[in-house]
C-alpha positions in Angstrom: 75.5 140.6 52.0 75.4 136.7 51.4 78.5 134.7 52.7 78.8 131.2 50.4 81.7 129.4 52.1 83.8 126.4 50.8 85.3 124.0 52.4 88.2 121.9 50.3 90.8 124.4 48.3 91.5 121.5 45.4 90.6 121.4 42.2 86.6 121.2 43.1 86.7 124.2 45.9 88.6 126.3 43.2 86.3 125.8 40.5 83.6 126.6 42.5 84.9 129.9 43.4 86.2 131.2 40.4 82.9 130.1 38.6 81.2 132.2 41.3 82.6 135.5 40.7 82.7 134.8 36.6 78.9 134.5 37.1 78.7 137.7 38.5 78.3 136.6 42.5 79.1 139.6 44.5 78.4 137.9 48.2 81.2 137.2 50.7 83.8 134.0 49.9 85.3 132.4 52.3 87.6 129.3 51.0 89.2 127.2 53.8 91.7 124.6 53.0 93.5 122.3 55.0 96.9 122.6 53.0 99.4 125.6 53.2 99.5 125.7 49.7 97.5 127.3 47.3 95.0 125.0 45.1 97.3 123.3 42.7 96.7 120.4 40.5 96.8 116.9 41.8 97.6 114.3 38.3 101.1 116.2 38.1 102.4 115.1 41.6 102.4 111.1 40.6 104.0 111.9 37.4 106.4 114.8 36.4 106.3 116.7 39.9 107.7 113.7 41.0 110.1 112.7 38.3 111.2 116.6 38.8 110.3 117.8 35.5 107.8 120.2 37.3 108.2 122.8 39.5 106.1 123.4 42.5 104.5 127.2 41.5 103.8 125.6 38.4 100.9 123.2 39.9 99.4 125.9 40.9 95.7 126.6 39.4 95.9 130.4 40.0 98.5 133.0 41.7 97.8 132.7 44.9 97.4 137.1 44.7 94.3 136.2 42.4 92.0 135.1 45.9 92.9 138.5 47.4 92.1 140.4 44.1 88.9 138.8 43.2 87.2 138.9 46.9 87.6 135.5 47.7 89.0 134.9 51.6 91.2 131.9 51.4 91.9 130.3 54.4 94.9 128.0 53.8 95.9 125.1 56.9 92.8 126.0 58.4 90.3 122.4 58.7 86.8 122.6 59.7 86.0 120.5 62.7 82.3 120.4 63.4 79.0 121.6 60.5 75.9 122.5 62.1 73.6 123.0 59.4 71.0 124.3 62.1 73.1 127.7 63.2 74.3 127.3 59.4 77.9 127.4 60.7 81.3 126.0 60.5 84.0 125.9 62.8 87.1 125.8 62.3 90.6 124.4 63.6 91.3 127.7 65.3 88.3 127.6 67.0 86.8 130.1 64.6 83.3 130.2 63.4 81.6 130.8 60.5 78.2 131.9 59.6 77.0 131.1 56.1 74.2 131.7 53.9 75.1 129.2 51.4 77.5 125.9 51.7 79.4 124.2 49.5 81.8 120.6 50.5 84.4 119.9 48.4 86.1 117.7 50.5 87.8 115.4 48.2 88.7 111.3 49.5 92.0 110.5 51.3 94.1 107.7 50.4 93.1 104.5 53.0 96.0 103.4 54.9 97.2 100.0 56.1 96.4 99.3 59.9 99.0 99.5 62.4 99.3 95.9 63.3 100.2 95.0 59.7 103.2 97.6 59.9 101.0 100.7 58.2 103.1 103.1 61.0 106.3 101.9 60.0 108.8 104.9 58.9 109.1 104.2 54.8 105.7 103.2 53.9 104.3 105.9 52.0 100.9 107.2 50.3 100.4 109.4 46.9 97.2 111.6 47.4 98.8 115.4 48.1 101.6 118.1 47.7 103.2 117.1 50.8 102.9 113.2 50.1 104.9 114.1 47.0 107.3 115.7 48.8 107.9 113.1 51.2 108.2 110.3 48.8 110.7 112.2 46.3 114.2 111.6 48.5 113.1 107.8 48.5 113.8 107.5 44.6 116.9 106.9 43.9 118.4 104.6 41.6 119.3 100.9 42.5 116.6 101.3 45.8 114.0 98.9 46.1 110.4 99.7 46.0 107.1 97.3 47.1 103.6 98.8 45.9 101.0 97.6 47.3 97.8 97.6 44.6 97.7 97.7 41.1 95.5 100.3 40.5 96.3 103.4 38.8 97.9 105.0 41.5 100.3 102.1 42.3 101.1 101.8 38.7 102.3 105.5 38.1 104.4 105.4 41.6 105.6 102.0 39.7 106.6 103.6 36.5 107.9 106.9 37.9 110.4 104.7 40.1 111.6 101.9 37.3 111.9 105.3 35.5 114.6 106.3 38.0 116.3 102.9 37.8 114.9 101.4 41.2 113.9 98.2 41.3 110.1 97.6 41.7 107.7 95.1 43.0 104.0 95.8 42.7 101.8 92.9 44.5 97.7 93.1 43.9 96.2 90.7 45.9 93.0 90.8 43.0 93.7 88.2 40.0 95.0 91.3 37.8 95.8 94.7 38.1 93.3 97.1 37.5 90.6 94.6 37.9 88.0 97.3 39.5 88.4 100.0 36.5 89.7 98.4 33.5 88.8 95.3 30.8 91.7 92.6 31.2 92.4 93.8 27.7 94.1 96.6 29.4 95.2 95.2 32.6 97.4 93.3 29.4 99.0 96.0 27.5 99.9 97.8 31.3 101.2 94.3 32.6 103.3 94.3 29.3 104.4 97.5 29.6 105.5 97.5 33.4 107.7 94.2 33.0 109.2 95.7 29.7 110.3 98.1 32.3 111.7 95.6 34.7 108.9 96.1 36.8 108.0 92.8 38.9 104.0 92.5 39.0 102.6 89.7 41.1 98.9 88.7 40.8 96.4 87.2 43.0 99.1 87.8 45.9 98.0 90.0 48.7 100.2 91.3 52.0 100.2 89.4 55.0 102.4 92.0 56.6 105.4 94.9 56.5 108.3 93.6 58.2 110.7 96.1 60.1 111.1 97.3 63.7 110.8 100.9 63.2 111.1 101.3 59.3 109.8 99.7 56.4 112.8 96.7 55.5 110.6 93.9 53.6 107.1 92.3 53.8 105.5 89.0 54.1 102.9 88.4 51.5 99.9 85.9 51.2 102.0 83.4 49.5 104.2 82.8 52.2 107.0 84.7 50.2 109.0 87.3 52.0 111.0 90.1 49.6 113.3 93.1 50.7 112.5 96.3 50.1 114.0 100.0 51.6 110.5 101.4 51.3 107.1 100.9 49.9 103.6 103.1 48.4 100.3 101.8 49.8 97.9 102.5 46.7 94.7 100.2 48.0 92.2 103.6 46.5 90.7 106.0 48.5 87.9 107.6 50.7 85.6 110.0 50.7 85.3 112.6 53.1 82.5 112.7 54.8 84.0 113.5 58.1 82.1 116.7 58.4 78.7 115.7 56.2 78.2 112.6 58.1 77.9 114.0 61.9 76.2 116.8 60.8 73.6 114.3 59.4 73.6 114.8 56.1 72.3 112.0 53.8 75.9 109.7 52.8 75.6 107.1 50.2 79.7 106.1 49.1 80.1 110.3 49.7 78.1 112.9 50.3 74.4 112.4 48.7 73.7 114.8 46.0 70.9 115.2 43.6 71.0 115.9 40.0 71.5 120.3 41.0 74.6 118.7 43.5 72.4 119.2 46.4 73.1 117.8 49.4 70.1 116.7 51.6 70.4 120.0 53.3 68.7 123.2 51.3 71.5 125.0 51.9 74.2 122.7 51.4 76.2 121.5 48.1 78.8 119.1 47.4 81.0 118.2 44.3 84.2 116.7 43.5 85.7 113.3 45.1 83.5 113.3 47.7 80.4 113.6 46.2 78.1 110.8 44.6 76.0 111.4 42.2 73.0 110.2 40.0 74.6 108.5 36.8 71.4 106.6 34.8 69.9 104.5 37.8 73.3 104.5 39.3 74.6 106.3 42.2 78.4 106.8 41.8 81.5 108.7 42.7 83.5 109.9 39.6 87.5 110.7 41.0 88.7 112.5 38.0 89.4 116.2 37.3 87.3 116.8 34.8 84.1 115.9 37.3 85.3 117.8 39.8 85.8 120.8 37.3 82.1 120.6 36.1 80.5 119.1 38.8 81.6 122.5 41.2 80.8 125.0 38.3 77.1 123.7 37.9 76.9 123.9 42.2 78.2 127.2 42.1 75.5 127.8 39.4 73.0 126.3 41.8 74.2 128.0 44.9 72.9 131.1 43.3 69.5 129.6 42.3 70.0 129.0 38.4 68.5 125.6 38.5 70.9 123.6 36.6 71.2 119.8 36.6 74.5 118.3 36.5 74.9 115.5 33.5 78.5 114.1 33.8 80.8 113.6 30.9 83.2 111.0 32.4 86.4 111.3 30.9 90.1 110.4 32.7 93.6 109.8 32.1 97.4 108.1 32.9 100.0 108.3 32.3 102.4 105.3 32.5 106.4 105.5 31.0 105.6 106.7 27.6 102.1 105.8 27.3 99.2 108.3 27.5 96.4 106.2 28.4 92.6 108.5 27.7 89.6 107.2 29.1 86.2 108.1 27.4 83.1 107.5 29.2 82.1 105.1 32.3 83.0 100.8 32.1 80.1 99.4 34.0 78.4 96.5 33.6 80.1 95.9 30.0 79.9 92.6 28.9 81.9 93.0 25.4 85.3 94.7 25.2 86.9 95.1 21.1 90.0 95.9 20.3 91.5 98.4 17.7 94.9 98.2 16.5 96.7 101.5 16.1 99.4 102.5 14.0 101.7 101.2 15.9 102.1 98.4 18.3 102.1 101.1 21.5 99.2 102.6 20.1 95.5 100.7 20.6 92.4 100.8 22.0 89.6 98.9 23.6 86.5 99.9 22.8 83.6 98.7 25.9 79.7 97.7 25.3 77.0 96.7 27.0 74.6 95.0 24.6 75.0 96.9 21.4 75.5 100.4 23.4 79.0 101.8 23.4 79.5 102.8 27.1 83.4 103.4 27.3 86.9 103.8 25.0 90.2 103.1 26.7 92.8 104.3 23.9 96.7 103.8 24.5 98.6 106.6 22.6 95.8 107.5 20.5 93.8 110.4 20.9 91.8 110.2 18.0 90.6 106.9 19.2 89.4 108.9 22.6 87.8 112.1 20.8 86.0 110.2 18.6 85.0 108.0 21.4 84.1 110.4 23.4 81.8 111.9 20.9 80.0 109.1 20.2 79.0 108.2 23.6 78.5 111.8 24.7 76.2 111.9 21.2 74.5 108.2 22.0 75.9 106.7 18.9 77.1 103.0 19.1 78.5 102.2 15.7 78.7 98.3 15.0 82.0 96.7 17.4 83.1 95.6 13.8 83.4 98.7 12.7 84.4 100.7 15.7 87.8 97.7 15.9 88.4 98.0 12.0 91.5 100.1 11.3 90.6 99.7 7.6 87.4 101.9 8.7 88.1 105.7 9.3 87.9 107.0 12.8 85.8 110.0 11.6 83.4 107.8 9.7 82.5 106.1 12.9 80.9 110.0 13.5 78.5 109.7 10.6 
């Protein structure tokens, strides 16, 4: 009987196995994950897990009985130490090894962490990547503390929002000439700049960290300016990682994550990869795509592939935010635009940028308005790049754009 085996239980390693046995597989599963809990959903904890309008068993992907019932051996807190794609085995934490006929990694990335030397060890600095980060950081907020994120990414802004949101007050500090400056137009990095100080949030651009300042806990930091602020604790959100602990001894092929090709091959015959840490052919680009929706599809073709259907894996990029009471939807993939058009909404919380490069439509940001992002999304998903004039003309109907 074949044994496929998966290592990561998020949202990639879950996918994977469920698409498995829905496709009939009726091998051996083995799913090892390094957390105690089951795979749970991962957007929620930055947002309303931490504001504490979710409960915990409600992140959950699937009762955890639903492993057990449908075959698949999940090993939760268990971490695989060593691949040798030679034996075709993995060993475990516990000093366990296992045999396997196929492999999948769906390792995710990991949040990178400020060195030592600059205060990254002090008690009070915090990152936002798991369950247990979450739970960590969710005592911190409480109203009239004082908060320092560092980076003004996505991340950084949701910790931002979700704390002015408990009435702390917050300093965010991005040592790039805006926030969001690797994923979004400065369009964007506008309206979420707007929003954040309408909130009280402090943002301060083109000002990086020099250092955390406290002898065994978090109490201030001296930034690049040569300012120096208080603060009783602070979330590092400088992006993430992929891992490739395990890939990259075992000499698989790593290229910013684990090398795939377009059937989410690794450079082993045996091995697969999808989610965070895999990259992946996009045009003439090779790219990682951190989203849930990639890590969704991305697993379900592997699993395809793991039992020989020959599928290739054409992304859809699609993500989202979601910042105070703005739903920000992302359609499609920003780079290399050279032209970004805006389209008022309704209302003046409700907008969105519409991105091209040349005359193609390559990507929608839309603030508060989904039909903005379906009808984006179809467009680019179709190939159709209606004229910038028309796309940013809210006397022109969304749906004619479709025509």
């Amino acid at each position: 009987m074949s044994h496929f085996v998966v290592i990561g239980a998020g949202q990639a390693g879950a996918a994977l196995v469920g698409k498995l046995r829905a496709e009939g597989f009726d091998g051996r599963i083995t799913l090892v994950g390094a957390e105690t809990a089951p795979p749970y959903q991962r957007p929620p904890l930055s947002k309303a897990y931490l504001l504490g309008e979710m409960q915990k068993e409600r992140l959950f992907l699937r009762p955890e009985s639903w492993y057990g019932d449908h075959g698949v051996d999940l090993r939760l807190g268990a971490t695989a130490t060593a691949l040798d794609t030679t034996s075709r085995s993995v060993t475990l934490s516990d000093g366990e090894t296992l045999a396997y006929d196929r492999l999948a990694l769906c390792t995710g990335a990991h949040p990178r962490r400020l060195p030592a030397a600059i205060g990254g060890d002090l008690a009070g600095v915090f990152t936002m990547r798991d369950l247990a980060d979450a739970d960590r950081l969710a005592p911190e907020l409480v109203e009239g503390r004082r908060l320092l994120v560092v980076g003004g990414g996505y991340i950084g802004l949701e910790a931002a929002a979700v704390a002015a949101k408990r009435g702390l007050e917050v300093t965010v500090i991005e040592q790039a000439e805006r926030i969001l400056q690797r994923v979004a137009a400065p369009e964007t990095a506008g309206y979420f700049r707007d929003l954040h100080r309408r909130h009280g949030v402090e943002i301060r651009e083109s000002c990086g960290l020099e250092t955390l300042l406290g002898e065994t806990r978090v109490t201030g930091a001296r930034l690049t300016d040569g300012t120096e602020i208080a603060c009783d604790f602070a979330v590092i959100g400088v992006g993430v990682a992929p891992g490739t602990a395990l890939a990259e001894p075992a000499g698989l092929a790593v290229e910013n994550g684990i090398r795939c090709d377009i059937h989410c091959r690794t450079s082993d015959e045996h091995v697969w990869a999808a989610g965070d840490c895999a990259s992946l052919l996009w045009g003439d680009m090779r790219i990682r795509l951190e989203s849930v929706g990639n890590a969704i599809d991305m697993a379900e073709t592997a699993a395809l592939n793991m039992m020989g259907r020959g599928v290739e894996y054409r992304p859809r990029p699609w993500f989202w935010s979601d910042q105070f009471d703005v739903k920000l939807q992302i359609a499609g993939l920003n780079a290399g635009w050279d032209a970004v058009h805006v389209r008022p909404g309704e209302s003046p919380a409700q907008c969105s940028h519409w991105y091209y490069r040349g005359d193609r439509l390559i990507a929608v940001d839309a603030m508060n308005d989904s039909r903005a992002y379906m009808v984006g999304k179809r467009l680019i998903e179709a190939g159709k790049s209606p004229d910038p004039a028309r796309a940013t003309d809210p006397g022109v109907e969304l749906k004619a754009l479709l025509k």
